[in-house]
C-alpha positions as CSV (number, residue, x, y, z in Angstrom):
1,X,44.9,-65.1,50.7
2,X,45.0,-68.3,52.3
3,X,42.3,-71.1,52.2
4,X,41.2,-72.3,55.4
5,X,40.2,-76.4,55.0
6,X,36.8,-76.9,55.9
7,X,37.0,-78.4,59.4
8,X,35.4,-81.6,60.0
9,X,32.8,-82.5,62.9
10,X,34.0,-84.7,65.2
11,X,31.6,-84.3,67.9
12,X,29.7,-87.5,68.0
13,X,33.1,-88.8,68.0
14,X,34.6,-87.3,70.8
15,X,30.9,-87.7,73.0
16,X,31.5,-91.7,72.7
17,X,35.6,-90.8,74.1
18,X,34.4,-88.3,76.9
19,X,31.7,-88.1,79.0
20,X,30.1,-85.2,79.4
21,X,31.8,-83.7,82.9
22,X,32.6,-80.4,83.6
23,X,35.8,-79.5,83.6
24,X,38.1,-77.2,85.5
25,X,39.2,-73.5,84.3
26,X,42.7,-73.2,83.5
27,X,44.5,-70.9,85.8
28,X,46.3,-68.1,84.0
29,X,49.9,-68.4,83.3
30,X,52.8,-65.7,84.4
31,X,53.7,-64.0,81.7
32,X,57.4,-64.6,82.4
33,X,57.3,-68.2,82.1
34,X,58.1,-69.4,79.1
35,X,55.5,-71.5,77.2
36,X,55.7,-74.7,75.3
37,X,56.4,-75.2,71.6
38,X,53.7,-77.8,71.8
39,X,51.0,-75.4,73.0
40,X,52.3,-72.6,71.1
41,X,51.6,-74.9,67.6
42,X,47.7,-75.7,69.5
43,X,46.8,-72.7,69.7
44,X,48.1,-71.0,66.7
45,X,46.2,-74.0,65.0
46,X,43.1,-73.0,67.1
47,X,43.5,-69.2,66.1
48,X,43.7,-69.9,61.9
49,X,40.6,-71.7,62.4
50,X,38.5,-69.9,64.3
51,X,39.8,-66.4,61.2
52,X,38.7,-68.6,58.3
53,X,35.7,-69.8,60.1
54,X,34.6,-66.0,60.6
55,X,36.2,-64.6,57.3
56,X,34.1,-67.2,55.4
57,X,30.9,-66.2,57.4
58,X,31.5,-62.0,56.2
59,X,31.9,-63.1,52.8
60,X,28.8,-65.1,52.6
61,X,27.1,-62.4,54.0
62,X,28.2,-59.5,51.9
63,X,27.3,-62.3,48.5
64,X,23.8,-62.2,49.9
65,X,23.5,-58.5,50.3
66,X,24.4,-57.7,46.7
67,X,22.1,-60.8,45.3
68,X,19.4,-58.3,47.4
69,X,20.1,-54.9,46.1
70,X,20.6,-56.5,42.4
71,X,17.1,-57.8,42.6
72,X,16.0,-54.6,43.8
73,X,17.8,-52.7,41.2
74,X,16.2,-55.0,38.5
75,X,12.9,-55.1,40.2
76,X,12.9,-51.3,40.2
77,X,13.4,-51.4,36.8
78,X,11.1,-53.3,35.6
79,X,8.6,-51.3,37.3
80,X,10.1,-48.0,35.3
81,X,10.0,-49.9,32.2
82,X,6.1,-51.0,32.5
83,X,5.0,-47.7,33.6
84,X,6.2,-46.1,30.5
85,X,4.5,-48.7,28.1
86,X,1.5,-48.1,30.2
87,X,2.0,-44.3,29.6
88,X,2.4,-45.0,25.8
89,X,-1.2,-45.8,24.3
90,X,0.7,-46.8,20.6
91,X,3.2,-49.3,22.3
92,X,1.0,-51.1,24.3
93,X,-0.6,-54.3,22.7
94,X,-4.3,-54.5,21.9
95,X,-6.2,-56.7,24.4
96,X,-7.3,-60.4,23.0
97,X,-5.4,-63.2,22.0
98,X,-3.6,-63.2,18.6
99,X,-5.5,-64.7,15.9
100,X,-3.8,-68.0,14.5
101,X,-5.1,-67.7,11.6
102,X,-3.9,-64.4,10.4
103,X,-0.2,-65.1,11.5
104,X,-0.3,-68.9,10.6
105,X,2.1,-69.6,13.5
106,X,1.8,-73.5,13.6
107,X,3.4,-73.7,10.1
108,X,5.7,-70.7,10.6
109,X,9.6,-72.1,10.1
110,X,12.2,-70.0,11.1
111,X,14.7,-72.5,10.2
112,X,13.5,-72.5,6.2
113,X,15.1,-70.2,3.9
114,X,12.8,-68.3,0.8
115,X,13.6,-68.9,-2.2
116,X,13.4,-65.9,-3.4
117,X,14.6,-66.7,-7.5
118,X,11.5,-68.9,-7.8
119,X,9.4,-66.4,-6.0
120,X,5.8,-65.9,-7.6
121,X,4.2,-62.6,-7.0
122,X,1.4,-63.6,-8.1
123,X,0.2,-65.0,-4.9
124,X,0.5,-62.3,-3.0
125,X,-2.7,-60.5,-4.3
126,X,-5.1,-60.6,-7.1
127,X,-3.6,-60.2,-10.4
128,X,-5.0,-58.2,-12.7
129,X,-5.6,-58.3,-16.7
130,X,-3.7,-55.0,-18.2
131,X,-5.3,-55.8,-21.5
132,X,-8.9,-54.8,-20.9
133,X,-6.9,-51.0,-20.7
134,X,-7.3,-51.6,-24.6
135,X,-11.0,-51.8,-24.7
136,X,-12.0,-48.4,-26.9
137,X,-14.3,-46.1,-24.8
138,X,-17.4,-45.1,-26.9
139,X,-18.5,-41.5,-26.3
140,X,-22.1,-40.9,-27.2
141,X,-23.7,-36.9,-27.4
142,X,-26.9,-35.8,-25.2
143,X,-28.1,-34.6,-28.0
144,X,-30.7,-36.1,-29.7
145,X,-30.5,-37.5,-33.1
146,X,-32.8,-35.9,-34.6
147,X,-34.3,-32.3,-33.8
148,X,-38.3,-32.7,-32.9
149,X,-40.1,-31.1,-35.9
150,X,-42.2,-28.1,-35.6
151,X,-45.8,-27.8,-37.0
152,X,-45.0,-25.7,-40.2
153,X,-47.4,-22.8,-40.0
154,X,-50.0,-22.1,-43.3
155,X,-50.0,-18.8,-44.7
156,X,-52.8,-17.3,-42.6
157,X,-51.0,-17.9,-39.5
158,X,-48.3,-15.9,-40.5
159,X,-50.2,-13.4,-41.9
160,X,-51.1,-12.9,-38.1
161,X,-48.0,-13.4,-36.5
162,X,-46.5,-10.7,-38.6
163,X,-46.2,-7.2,-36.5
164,X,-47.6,-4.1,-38.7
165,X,-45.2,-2.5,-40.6
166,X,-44.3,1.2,-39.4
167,X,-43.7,3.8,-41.5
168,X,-39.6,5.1,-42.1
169,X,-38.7,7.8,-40.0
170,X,-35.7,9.6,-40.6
171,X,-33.2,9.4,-38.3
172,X,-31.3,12.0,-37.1
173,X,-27.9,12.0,-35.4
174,X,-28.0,12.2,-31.5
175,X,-27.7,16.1,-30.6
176,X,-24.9,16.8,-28.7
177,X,-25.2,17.0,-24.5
178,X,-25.3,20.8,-23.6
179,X,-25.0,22.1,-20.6
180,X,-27.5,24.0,-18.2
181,X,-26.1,27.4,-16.7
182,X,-28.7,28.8,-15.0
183,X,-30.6,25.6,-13.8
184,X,-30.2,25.0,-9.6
185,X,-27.5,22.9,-8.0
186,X,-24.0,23.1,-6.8
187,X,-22.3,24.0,-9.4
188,X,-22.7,26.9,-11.8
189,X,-22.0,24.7,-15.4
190,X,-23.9,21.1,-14.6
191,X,-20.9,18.7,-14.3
192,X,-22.0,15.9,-15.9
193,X,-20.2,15.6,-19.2
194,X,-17.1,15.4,-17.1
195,X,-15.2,15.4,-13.2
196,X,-16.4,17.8,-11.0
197,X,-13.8,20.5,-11.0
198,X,-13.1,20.2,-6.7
199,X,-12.0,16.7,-7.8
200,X,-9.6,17.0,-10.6
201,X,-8.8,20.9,-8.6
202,X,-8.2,22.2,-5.2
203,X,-10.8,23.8,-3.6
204,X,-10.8,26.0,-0.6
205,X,-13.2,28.1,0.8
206,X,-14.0,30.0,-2.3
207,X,-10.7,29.7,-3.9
208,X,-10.1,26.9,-7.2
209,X,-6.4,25.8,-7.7
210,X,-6.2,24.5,-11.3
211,X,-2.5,25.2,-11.6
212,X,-0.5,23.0,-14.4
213,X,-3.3,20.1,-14.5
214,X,-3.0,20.0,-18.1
215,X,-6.5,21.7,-18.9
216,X,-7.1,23.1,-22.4
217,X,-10.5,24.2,-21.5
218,X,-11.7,26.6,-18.6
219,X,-13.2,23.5,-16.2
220,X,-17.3,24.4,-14.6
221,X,-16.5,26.0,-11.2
222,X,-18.3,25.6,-8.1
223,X,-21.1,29.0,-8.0
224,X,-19.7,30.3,-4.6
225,X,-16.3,30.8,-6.8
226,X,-14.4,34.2,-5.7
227,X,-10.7,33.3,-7.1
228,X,-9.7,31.0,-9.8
229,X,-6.2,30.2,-10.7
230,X,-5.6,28.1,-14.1
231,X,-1.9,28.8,-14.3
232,X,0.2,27.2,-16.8
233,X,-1.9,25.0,-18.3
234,X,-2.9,24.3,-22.4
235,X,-6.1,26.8,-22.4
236,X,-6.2,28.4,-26.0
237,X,-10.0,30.0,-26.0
238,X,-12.0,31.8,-23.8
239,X,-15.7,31.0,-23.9
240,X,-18.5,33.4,-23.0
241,X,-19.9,30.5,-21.0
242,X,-16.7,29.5,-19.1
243,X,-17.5,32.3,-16.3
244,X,-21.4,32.2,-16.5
245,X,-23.4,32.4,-13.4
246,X,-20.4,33.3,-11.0
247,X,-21.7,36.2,-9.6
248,X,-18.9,36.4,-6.1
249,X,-16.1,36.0,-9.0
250,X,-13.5,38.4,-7.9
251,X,-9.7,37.7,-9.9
252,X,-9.1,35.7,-12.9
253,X,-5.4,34.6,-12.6
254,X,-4.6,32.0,-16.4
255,X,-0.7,32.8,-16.6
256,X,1.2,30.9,-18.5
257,X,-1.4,29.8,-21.0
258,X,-1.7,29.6,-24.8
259,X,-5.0,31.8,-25.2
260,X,-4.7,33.3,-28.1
261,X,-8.7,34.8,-28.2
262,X,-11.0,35.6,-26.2
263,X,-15.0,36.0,-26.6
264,X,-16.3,39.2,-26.6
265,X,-18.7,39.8,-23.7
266,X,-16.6,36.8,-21.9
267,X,-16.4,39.0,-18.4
268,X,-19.6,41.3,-19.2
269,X,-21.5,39.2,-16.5
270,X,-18.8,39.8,-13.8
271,X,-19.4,42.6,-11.9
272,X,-17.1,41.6,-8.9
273,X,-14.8,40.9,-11.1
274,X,-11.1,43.4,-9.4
275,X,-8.0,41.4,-10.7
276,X,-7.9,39.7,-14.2
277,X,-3.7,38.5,-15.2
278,X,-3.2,37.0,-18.2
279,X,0.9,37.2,-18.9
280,X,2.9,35.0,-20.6
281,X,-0.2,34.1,-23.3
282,X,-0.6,34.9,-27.3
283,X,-3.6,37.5,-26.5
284,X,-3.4,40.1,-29.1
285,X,-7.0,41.8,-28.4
286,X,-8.7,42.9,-25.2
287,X,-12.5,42.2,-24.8
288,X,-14.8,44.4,-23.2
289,X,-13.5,44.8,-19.9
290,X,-15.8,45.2,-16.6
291,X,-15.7,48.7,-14.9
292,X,-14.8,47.1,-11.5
293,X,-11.3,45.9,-12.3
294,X,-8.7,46.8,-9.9
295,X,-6.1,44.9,-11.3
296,X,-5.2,44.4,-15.3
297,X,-1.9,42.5,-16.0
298,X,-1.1,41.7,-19.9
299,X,2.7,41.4,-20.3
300,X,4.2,39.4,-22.7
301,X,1.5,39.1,-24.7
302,X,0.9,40.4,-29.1
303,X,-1.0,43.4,-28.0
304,X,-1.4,46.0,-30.9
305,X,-2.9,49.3,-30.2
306,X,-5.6,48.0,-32.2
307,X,-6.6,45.3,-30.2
308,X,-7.3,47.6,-27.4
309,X,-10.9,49.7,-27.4
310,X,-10.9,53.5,-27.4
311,X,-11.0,55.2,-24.3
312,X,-11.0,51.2,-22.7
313,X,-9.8,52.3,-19.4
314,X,-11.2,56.0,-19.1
315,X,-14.3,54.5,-16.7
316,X,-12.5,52.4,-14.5
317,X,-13.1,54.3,-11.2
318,X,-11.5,51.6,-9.6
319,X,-8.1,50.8,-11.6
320,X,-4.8,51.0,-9.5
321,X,-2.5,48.7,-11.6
322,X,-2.1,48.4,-15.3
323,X,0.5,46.3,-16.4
324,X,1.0,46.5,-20.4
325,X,4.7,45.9,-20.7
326,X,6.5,43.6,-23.5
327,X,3.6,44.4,-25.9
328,X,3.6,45.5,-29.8
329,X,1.5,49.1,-28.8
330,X,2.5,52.3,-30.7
331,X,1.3,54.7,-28.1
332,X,0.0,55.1,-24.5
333,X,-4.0,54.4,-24.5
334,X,-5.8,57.4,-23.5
335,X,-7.6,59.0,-21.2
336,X,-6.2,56.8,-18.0
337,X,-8.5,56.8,-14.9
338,X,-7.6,59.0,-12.1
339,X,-7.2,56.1,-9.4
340,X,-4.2,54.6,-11.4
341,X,-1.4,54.3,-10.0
342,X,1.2,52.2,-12.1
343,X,1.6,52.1,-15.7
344,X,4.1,49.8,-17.0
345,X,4.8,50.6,-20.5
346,X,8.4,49.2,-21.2
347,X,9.7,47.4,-24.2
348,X,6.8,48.4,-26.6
349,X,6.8,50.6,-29.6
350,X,5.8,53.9,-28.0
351,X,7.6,56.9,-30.1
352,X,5.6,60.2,-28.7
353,X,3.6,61.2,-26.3
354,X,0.5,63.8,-26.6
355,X,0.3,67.0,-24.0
356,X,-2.5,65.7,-22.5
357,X,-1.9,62.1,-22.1
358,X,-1.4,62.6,-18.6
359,X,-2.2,66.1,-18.0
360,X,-5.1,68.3,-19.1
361,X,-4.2,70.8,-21.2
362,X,-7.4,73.3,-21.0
363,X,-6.6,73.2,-16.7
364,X,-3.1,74.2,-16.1
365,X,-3.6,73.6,-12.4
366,X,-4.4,69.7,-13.0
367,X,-2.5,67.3,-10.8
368,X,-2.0,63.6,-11.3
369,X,-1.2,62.8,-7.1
370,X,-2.0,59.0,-7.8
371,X,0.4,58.3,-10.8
372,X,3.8,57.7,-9.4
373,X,5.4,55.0,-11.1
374,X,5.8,55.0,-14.6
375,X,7.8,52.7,-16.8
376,X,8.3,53.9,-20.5
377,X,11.9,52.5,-20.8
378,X,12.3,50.3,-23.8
379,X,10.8,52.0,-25.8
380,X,11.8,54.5,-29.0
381,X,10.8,57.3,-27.4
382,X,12.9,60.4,-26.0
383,X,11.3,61.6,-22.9
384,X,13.6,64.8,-23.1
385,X,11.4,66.0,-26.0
386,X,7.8,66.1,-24.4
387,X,8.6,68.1,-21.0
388,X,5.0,69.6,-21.1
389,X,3.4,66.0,-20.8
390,X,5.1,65.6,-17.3
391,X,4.0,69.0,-15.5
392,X,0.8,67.2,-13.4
393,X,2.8,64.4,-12.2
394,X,4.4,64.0,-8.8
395,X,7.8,62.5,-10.4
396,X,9.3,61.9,-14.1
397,X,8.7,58.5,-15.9
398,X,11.5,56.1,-16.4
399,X,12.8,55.7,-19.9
400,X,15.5,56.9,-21.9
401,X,16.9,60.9,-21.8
């Protein structure tokens, strides 16, 4: 780019020259005449100047418009800047002047360096004295030193303060906790030496669930009992009281136990009493049995004919079932209630049968329509040899021919 000389002001110069007069236009020139060199240079002089005179003008211009919007650039962000201080409370300064005396600022030189070797810390802060730590701490007691001492009593005074002496009782070991059967509540056997039997059992709606709980005793039942079933569990006795006051009582189901006796009159009080089963125990006598039993189930048990009662069975109106199979009996127990209608008899030691074990010997027209299945299989016994026994029964027994 060429520089354009600043042109120098010759007006007051050329006013003292010229007056002022007006002066003529200049006609127009053809444009086929040629024009002068001279002229030519004139006003190509005139025609540099007056482009650097208006080249110079723009630039100054366009300087002064960027000054502007740089001011208003940093103006605008000046403003950004203190509105954010002003929206932080921790960076803004606390009002009031600084106190001189707490940043010493007259004697402040940044131009001194520390010297940091000959440093004392001990100015900066109290010091303190480490050796009074070695002071020993005496620890006295609350207690006093000497206990306060009591007015020693004379002999009359003690006379009085001493309680009468009572005579020696013998003392007698505490009686053991029994329980009450017949008094009222809940339960027929009080519960109190133990858990109520609908906890440690199931209970529904007259029905007790004692199955493998590990009982070795018959547990107090509820009174409104009808079915109780203490299956495979560690039972070995049978009390007399185990049953008491359970008057709805109807079936008596202790498979599986270890019972290996039973009280006498155990079920006298039960005269609901339909289904009693006691397989798979170490029974090897029969109580007195009540005359309303439906249901009698012994198998696998030590059974001797001994340990059964003569003529047991003869009054039980009511008997259907009679299950005596896997025993040690020598013959079939006699007379046998009209209403049964299974006897299982198979793998015992049964070796003859009488004429009237079944029948009735004085009534040749006797019939036996109930008793149809009869199990004597097992059993050292030929059923070939006592054809007479079998002429009131609807159909032969099973056993070996």
């Amino acid at each position: 780019m060429k520089l354009c000389p600043r042109p120098v002001r010759q007006t007051e110069h050329r006013n003292t020259e010229r007056p002022a007069t007006l002066s003529r236009p200049q006609e127009p020139r053809a444009p086929s005449e040629p024009q002068d060199p001279a002229e030519q240079d004139q006003s190509g002089e005139s025609g540099s100047g007056t482009l650097c005179g208006s080249e110079s003008v723009v630039s100054m211009s366009n300087s002064r418009r960027s000054s502007q919007s740089l001011r208003g650039v940093l103006v605008l962000i000046l403003d950004l800047v203190l509105v954010l201080l002003g929206a932080l409370p921790t960076s803004s300064a606390p009002p009031g002047e600084p106190d001189a005396d707490v940043f010493d600022l007259e004697n402040y030189d940044l131009t001194n360096e520390m010297d940091w070797e000959n440093l004392d810390a001990n100015i900066y802060g109290d010091s303190y004295d480490y050796e009074d730590l070695d002071q020993e701490v005496e620890v006295g007691s609350i207690a006093p030193d000497s206990a306060p001492s009591l007015p020693q009593s004379t002999p009359e005074q003690q006379e009085e303060l001493t309680p009468p002496t009572q005579p020696h009782l013998p003392t007698h070991p505490p009686s053991p906790a029994t329980l009450d059967f017949k008094g009222p509540g809940l339960f027929g056997p009080e519960t109190g030496l133990g858990m109520p039997t609908c906890l440690l059992c199931v209970c529904i709606s007259g029905s007790v669930y004692c199955d493998d709980t590990g009982l070795d005793q018959i547990p107090p039942l509820p009174k409104d009992t009808t079915r109780f079933y203490g299956r495979f569990n560690r039972v070995r006795h049978v009390k007399n009281t185990d049953f008491m006051n359970l008057k709805r009582l109807q079936s008596i189901d202790l498979t599986g136990n270890q019972i290996s006796g039973m009280d006498e009159d155990v079920f006298a009080s039960l005269s609901h009493l339909q289904d009693l089963v006691l397989p798979d125990n170490h029974l090897q006598m029969l109580p007195e049995l009540p005359r309303s039993l439906r249901l009698i189930d012994v198998r696998n048990n030590r059974l001797g004919s001994r340990g059964l009662h003569a003529e047991g069975f003869k009054d039980m109106s009511h008997l259907e079932f009679l299950y005596l199979s896997n025993n040690h009996l020598d013959y079939i127990p006699s007379p046998l209630p009209l209403s049964l209608r299974v006897l299982h008899l198979q793998n015992n030691n049964v070796q003859s049968l009488h004429e009237d074990t079944f029948c009735n010997r004085l009534d040749r027209n006797f019939i036996r329509r109930n008793l149809e299945d009869i199990r004597l299989d097992g059993n050292p016994l030929d059923i070939n040899l006592f054809a007479s026994s079998y002429t009131c029964l609807p159909r032969l027994p099973v056993g070996r021919h």
